[in-house]
Backbone as JSON Lines, residues from 0, in Angstrom:
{"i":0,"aa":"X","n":[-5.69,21.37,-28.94],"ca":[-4.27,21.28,-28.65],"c":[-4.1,20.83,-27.19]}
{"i":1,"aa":"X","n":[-3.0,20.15,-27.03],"ca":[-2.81,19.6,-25.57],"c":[-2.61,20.73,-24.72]}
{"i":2,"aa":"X","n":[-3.1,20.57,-23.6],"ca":[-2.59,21.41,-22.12],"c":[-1.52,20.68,-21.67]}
{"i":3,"aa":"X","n":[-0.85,21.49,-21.17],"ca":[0.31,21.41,-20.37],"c":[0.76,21.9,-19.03]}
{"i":4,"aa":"X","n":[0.35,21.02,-17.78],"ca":[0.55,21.53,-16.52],"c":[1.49,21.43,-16.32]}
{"i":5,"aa":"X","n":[2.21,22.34,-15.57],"ca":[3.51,21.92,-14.64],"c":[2.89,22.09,-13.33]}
{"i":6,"aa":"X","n":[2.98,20.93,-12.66],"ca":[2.88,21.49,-10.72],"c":[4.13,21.43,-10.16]}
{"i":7,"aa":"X","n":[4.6,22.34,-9.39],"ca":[5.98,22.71,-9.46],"c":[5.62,22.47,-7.62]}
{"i":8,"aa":"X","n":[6.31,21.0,-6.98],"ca":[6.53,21.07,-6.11],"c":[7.76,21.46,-5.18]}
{"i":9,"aa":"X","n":[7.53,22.49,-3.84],"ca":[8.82,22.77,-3.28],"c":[9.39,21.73,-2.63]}
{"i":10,"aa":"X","n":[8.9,20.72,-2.15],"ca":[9.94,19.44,-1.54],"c":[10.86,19.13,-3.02]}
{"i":11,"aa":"X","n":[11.99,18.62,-2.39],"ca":[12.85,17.62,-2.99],"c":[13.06,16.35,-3.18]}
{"i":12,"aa":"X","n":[12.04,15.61,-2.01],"ca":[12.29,14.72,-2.08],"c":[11.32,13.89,-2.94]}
{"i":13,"aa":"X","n":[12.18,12.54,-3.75],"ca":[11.48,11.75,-4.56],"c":[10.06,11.29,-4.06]}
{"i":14,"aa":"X","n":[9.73,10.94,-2.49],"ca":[8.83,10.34,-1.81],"c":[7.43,11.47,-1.93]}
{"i":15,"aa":"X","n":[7.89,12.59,-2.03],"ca":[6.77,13.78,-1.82],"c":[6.47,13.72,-3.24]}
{"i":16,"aa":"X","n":[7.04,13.49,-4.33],"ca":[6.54,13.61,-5.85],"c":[5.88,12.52,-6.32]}
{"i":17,"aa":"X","n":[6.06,11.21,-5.53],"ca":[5.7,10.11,-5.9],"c":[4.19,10.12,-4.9]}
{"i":18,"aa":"X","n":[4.26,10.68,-3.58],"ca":[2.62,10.69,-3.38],"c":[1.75,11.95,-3.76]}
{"i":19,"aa":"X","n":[2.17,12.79,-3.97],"ca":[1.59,13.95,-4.89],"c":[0.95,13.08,-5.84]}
{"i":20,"aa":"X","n":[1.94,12.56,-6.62],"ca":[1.26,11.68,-8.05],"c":[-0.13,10.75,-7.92]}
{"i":21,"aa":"X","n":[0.43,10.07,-6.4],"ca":[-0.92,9.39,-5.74],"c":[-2.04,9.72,-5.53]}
{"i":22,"aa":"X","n":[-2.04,11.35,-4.7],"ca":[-3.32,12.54,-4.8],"c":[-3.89,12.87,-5.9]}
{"i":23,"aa":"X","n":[-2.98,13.08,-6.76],"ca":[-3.42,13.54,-8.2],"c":[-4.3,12.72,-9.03]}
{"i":24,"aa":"X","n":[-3.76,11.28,-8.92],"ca":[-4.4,10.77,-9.74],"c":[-5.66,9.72,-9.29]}
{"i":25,"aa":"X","n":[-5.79,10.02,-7.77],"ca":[-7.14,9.91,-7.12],"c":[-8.04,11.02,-7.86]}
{"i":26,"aa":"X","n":[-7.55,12.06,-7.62],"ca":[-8.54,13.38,-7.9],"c":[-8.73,13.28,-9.22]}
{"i":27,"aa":"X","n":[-7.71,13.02,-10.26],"ca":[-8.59,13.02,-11.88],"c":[-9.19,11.71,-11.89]}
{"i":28,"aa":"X","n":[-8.9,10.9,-11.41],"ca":[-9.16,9.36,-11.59],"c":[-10.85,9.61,-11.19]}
{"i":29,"aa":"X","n":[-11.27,10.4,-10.0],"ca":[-12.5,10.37,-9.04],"c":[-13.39,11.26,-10.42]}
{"i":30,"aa":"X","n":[-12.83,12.21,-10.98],"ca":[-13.8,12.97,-11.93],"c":[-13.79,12.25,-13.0]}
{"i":31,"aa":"X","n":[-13.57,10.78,-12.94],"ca":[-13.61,10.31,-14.41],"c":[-12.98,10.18,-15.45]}
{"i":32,"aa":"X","n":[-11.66,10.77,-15.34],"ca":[-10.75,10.53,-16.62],"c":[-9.9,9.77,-16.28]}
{"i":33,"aa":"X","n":[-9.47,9.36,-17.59],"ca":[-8.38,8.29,-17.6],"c":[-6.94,8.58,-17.7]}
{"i":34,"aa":"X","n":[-6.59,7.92,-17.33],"ca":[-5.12,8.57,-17.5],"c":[-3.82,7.1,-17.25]}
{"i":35,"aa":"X","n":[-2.79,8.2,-18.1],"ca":[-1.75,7.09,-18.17],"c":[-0.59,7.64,-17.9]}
{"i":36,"aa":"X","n":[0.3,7.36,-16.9],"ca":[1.29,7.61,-16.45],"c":[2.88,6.99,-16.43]}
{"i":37,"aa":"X","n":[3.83,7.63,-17.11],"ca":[4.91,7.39,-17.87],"c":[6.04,7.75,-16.48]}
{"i":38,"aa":"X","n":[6.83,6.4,-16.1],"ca":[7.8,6.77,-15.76],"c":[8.83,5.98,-16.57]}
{"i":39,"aa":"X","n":[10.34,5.8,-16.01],"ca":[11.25,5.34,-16.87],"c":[11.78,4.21,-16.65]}
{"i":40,"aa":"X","n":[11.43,3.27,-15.85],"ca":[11.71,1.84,-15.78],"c":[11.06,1.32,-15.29]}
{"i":41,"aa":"X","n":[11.08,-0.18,-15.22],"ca":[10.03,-1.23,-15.03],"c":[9.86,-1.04,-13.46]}
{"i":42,"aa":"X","n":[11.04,-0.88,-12.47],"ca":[10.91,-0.29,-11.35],"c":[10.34,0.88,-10.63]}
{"i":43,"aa":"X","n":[10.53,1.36,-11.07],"ca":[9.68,2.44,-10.75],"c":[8.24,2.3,-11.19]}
{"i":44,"aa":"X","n":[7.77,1.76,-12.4],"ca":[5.74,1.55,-12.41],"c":[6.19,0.46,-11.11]}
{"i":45,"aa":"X","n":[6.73,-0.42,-11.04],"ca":[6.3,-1.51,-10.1],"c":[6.0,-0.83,-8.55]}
{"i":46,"aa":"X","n":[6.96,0.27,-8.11],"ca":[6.87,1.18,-7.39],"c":[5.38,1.71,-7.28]}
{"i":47,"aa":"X","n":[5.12,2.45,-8.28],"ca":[4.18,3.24,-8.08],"c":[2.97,2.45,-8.42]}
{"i":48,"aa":"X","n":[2.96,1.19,-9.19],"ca":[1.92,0.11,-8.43],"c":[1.55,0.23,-7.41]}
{"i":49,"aa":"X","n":[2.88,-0.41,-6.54],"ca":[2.7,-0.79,-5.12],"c":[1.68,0.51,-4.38]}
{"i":50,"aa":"X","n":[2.42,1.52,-4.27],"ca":[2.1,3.05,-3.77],"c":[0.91,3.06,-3.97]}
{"i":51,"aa":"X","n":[0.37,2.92,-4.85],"ca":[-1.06,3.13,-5.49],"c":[-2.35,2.53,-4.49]}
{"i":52,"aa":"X","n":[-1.86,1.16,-4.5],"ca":[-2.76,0.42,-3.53],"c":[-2.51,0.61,-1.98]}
{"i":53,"aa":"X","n":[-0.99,1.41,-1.47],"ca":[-1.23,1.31,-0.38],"c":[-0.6,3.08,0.2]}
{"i":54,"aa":"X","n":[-0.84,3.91,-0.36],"ca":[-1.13,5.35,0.05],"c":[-2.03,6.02,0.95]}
{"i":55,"aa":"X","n":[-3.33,5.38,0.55],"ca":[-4.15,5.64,1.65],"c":[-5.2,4.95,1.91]}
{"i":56,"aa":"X","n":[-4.87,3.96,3.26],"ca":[-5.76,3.09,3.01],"c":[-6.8,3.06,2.68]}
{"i":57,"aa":"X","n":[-8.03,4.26,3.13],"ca":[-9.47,4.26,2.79],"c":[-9.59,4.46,0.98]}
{"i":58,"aa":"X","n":[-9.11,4.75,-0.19],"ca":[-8.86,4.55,-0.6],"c":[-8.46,3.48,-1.59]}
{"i":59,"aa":"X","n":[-9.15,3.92,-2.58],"ca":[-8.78,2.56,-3.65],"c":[-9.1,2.84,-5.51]}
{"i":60,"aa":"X","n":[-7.85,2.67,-5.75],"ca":[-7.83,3.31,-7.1],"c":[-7.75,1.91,-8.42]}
{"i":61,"aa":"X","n":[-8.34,1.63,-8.39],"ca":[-8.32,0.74,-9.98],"c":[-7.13,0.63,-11.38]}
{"i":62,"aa":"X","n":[-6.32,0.13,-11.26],"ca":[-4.76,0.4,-12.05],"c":[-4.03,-0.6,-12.32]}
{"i":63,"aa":"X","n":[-3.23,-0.24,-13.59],"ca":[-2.27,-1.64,-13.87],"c":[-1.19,-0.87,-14.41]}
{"i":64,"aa":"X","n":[-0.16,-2.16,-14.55],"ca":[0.93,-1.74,-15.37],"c":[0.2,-2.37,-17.2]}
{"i":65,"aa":"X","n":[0.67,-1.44,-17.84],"ca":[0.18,-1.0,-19.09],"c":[0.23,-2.93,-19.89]}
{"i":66,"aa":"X","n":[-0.58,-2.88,-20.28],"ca":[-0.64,-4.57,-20.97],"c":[-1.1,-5.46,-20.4]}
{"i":67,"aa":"X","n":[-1.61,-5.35,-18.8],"ca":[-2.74,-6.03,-18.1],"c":[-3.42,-6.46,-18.8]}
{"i":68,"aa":"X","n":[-4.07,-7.46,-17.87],"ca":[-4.9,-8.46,-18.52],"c":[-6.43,-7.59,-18.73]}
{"i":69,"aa":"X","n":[-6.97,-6.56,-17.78],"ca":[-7.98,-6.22,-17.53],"c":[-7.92,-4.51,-17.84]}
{"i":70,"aa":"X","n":[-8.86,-3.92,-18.37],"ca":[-9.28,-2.83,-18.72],"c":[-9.56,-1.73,-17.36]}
{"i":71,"aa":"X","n":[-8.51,-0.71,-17.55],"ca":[-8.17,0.31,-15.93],"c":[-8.25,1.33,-16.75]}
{"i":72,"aa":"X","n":[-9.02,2.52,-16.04],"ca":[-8.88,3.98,-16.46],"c":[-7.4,4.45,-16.05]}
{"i":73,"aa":"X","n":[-6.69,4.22,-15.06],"ca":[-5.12,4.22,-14.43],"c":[-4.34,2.96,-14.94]}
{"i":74,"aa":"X","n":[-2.93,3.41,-16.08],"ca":[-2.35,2.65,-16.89],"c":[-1.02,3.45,-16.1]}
{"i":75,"aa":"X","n":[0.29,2.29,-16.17],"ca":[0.99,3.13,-15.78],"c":[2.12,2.03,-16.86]}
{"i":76,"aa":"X","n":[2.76,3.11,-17.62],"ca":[3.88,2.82,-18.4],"c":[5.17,2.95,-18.34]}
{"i":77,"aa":"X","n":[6.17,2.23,-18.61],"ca":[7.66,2.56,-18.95],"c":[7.99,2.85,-20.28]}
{"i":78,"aa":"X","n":[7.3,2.54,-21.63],"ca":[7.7,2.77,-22.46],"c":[7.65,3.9,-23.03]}
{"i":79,"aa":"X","n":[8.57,4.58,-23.01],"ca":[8.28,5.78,-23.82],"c":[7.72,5.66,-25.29]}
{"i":80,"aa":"X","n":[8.39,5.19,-26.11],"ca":[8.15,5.66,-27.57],"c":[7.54,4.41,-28.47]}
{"i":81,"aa":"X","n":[6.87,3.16,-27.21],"ca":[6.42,2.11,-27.75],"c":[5.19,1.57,-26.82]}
{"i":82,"aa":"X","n":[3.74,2.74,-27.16],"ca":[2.85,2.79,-26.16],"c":[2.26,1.31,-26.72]}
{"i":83,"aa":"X","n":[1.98,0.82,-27.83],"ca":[1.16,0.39,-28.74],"c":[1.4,-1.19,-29.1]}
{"i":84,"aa":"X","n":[2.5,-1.32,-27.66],"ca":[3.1,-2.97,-28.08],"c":[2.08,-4.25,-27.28]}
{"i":85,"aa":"X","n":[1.4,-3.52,-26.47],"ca":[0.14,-4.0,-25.52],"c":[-1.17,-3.62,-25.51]}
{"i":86,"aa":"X","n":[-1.42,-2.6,-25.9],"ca":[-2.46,-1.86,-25.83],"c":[-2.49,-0.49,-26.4]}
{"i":87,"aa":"X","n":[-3.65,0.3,-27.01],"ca":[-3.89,1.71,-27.92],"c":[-4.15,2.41,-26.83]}
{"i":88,"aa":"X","n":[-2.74,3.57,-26.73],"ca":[-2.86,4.73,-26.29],"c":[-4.27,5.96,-26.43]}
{"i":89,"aa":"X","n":[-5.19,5.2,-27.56],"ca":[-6.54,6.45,-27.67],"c":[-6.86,6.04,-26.76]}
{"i":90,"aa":"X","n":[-7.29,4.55,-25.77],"ca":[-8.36,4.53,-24.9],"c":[-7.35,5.29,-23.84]}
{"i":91,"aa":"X","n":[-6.52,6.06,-23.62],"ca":[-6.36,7.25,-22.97],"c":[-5.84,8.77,-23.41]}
{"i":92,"aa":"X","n":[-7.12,9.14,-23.68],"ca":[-6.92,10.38,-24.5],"c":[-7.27,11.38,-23.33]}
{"i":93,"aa":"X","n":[-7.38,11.04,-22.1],"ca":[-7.54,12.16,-21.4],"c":[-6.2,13.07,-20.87]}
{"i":94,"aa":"X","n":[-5.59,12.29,-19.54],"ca":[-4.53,12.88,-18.99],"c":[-3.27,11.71,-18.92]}
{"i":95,"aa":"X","n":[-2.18,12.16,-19.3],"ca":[-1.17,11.87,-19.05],"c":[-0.21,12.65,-18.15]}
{"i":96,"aa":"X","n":[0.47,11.37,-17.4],"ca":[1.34,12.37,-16.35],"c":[2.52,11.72,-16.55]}
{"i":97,"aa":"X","n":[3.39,12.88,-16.76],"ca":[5.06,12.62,-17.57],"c":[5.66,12.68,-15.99]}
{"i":98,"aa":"X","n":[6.56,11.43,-16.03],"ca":[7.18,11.26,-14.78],"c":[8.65,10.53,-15.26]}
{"i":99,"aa":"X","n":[8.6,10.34,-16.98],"ca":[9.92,10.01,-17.05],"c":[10.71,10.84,-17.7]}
{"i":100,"aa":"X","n":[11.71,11.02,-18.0],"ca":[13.07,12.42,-18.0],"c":[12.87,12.43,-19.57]}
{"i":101,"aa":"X","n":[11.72,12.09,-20.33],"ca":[12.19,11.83,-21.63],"c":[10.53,12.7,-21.88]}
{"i":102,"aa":"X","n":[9.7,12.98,-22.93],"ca":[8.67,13.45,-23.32],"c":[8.55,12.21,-24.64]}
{"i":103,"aa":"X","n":[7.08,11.51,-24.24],"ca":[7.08,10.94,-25.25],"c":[6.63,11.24,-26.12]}
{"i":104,"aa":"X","n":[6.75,10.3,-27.67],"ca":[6.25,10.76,-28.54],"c":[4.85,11.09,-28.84]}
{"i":105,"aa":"X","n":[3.75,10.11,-28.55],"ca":[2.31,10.31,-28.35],"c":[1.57,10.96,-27.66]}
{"i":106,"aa":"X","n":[2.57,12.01,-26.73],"ca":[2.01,13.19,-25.81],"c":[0.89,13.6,-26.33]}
{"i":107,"aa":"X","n":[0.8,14.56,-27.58],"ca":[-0.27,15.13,-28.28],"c":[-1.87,14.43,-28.47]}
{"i":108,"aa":"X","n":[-1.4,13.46,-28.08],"ca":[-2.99,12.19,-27.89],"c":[-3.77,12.41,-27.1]}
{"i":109,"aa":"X","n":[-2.9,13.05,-25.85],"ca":[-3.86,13.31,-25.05],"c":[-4.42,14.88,-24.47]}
{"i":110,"aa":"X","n":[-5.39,14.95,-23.96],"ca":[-5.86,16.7,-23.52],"c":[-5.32,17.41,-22.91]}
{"i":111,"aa":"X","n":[-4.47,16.75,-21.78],"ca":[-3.58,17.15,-20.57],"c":[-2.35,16.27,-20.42]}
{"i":112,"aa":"X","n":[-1.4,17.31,-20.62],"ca":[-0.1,16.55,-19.86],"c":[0.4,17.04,-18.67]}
{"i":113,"aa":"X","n":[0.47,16.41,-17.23],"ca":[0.75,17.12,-16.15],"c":[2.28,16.77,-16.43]}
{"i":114,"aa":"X","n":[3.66,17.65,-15.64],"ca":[4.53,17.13,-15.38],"c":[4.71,17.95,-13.79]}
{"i":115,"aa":"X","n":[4.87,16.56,-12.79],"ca":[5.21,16.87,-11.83],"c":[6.71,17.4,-11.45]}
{"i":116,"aa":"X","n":[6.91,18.12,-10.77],"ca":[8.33,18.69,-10.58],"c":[8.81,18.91,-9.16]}
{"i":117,"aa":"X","n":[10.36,18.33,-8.73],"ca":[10.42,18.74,-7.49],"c":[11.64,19.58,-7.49]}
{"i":118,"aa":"X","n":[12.3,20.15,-6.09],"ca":[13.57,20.66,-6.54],"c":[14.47,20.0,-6.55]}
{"i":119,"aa":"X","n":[14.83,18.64,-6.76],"ca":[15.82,18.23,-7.19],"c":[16.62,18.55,-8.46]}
{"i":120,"aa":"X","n":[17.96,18.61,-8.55],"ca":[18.5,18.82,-9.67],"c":[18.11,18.94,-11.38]}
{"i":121,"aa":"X","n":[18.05,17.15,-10.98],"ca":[17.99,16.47,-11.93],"c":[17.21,16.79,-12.78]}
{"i":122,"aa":"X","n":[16.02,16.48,-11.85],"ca":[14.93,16.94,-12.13],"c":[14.28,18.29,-12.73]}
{"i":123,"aa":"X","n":[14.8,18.64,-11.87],"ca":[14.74,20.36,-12.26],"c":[15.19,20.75,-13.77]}
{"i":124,"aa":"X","n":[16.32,20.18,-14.23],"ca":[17.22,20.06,-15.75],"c":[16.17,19.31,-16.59]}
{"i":125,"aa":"X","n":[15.72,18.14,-15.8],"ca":[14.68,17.42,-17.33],"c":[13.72,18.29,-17.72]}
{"i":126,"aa":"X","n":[12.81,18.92,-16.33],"ca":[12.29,19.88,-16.65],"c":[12.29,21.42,-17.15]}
{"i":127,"aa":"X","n":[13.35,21.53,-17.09],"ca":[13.36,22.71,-18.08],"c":[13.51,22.52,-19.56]}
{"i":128,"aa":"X","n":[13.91,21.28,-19.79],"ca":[14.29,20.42,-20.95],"c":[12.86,20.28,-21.71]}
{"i":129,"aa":"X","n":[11.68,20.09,-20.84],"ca":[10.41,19.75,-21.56],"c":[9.59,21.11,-21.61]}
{"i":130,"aa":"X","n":[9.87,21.83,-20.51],"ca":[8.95,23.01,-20.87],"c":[9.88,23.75,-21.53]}
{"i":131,"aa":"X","n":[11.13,23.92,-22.2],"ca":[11.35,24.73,-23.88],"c":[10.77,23.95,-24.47]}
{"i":132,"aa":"X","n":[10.79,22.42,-24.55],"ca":[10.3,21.57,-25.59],"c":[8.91,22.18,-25.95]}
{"i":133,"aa":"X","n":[7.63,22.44,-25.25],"ca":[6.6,22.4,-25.34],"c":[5.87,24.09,-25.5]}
{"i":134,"aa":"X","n":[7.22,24.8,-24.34],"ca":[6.98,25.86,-25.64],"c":[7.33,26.17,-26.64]}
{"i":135,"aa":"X","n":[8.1,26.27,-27.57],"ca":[8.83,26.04,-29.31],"c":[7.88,25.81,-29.69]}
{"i":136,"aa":"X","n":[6.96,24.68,-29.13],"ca":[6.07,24.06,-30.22],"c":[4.49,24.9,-30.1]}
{"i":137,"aa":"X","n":[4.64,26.0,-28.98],"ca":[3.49,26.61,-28.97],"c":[2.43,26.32,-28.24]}
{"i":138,"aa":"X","n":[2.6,24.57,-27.14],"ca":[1.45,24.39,-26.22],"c":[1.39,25.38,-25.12]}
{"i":139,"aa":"X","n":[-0.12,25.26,-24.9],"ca":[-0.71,26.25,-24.03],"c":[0.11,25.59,-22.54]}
{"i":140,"aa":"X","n":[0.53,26.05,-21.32],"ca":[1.26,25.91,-20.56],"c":[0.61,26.73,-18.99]}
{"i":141,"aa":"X","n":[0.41,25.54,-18.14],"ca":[0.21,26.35,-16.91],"c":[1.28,26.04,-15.82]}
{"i":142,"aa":"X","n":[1.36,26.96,-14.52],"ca":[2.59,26.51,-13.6],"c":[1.63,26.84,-12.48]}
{"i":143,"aa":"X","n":[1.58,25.19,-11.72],"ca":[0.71,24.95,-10.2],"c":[1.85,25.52,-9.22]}
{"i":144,"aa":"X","n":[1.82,26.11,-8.04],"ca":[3.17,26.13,-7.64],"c":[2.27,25.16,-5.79]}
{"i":145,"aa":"X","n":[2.86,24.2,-5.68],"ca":[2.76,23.86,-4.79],"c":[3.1,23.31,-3.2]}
């Protein structure tokens, strides 16, 4: 059954959740898993493209937006509920990190779902929105507090 992290960051601001995401996915990326990361518009992966390559310079993480030409353990998607129009969501069955306000459907594909969290509102509402979602359904559930 999937895991379910929440890392529950105390900043608010969008900039601190978006390089958190950067740390994070150095650190699973460095132990080897793959992972694919869901936000909610084409702007924002283009965003966190960019971020990706230039977070820290020494640093260097291997990544595309999802349907690249070339094969990346770091996939980063907008589509929620249409992983499969470019490429098969199994070759990432490790970690997914939910960064868009929606839970997609193919969550369960993978071993780990992180959802990052800050105190923003909004945010705060989607997320409470996904963790009833995920408990109802009985996933195992941890809370990082960071």
């Amino acid at each position: 059954m999937t895991q379910i992290d929440f890392h529950i960051l105390q900043d608010v601001s969008v900039e601190a959740r978006w390089l958190y995401v950067c740390r994070f996915i150095e650190k699973v990326e460095r132990l080897g898993h793959s992972i694919l990361v869901i936000v909610d518009t084409l702007e924002e992966a283009q965003e966190l493209d960019d971020l990706l390559w230039s977070f820290k310079p020494e640093s260097f993480i291997a990544h595309q937006i999802l349907g690249g030409d070339e094969q990346a353990r770091v996939e980063i998607t907008y589509r929620v509920n249409a992983p499969t129009e470019h490429t098969d969501t199994n070759a990432h069955s490790d970690v997914l990190i939910n960064l868009s306000s929606h839970i997609p459907d193919y969550f369960s594909r993978f071993a780990r779902v992180a959802e990052i969290v800050i105190q923003d509102p909004k945010i705060l509402e989607n997320t409470r929105e996904h963790y009833k979602f995920y408990k109802q359904r009985g996933y195992p559930i941890n809370q990082h507090q960071r």
